[in-house]
N, C-alpha and C positions, 0 to 999 in steps of 0.2 A: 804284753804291753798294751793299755787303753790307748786307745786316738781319742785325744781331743776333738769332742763335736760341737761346733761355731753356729747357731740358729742366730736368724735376726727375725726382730717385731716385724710382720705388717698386718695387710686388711685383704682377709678372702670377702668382694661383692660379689651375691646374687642377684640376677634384676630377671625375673618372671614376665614377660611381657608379651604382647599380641606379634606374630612374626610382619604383618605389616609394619611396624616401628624396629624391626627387626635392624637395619640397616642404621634407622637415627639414633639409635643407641648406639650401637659398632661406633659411631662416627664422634660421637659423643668422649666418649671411652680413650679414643685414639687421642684427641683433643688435649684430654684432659692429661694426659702424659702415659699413661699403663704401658705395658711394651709387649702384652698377649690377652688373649682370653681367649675361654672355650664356652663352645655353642651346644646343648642338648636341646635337639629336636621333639617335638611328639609331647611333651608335656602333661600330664591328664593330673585332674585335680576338682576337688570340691569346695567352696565358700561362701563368701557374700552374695555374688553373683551365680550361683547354681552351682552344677555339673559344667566340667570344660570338657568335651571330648578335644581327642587329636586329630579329628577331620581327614582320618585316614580313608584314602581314594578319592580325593579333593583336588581336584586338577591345578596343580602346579603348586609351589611352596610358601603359597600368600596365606593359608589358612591354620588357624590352632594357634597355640602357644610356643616360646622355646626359654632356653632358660642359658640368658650370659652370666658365665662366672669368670671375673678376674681377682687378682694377687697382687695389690700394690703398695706403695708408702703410704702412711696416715696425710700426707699432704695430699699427693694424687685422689685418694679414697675421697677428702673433703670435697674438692671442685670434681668430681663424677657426682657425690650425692648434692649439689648446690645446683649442679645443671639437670640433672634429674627432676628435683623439687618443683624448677622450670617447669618440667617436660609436663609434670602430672598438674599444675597448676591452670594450664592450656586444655587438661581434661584428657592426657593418656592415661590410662590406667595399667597400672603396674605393682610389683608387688616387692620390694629391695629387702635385701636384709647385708647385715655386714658381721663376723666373728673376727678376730683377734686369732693371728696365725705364727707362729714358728717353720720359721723358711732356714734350708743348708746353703741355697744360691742367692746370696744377696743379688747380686749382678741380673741376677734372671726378673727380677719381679720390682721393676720402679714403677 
């Protein structure tokens, strides 16, 4: 016998950003309604702006890149990218992307 399997729409956000903003995003995030994300550390990458190393052996966790990803409603996702927009408007630089996701927990990701 098949089980029925239940996905709901939302929004995986990436936000790639300097770990000193590290916190004003988090806080951003929370704001804006989300009800988790997760933090990769160490980030390394190449673009506009050069080579990023991860500032490994950098005393204490002010330096390098990380990278927040949350899981929310297309309502949530709008007021995180509107307060964002903000953010990079004031001159942080940041790098956002958002994809279109298929969730089994609704409950888990507003």
């Amino acid at each position: 016998m098949m089980i029925s399997l239940n996905f709901y729409k939302k929004k995986k956000i990436s936000i790639i950003v300097e770990m000193v903003y590290k916190d004003k995003v988090l806080s951003l995030i929370e704001k804006a309604g989300a009800s988790g994300y997760t933090i990769y550390k160490g980030i390394i990458g190449k673009g506009k702006h050069g080579l990023r190393n991860d500032f490994s052996g950098a005393i204490g966790d002010s330096y390098g890149n990380v990278e927040i990803v949350t899981i929310t409603s297309s309502e949530v996702a709008e007021r995180i990218f509107h307060e964002l927009q903000k953010k990079m408007e004031k001159g942080i630089v940041l790098i956002l992307h958002s994809i279109d996701v298929d969730v089994m927990r609704d409950e888990y990701f507003k």
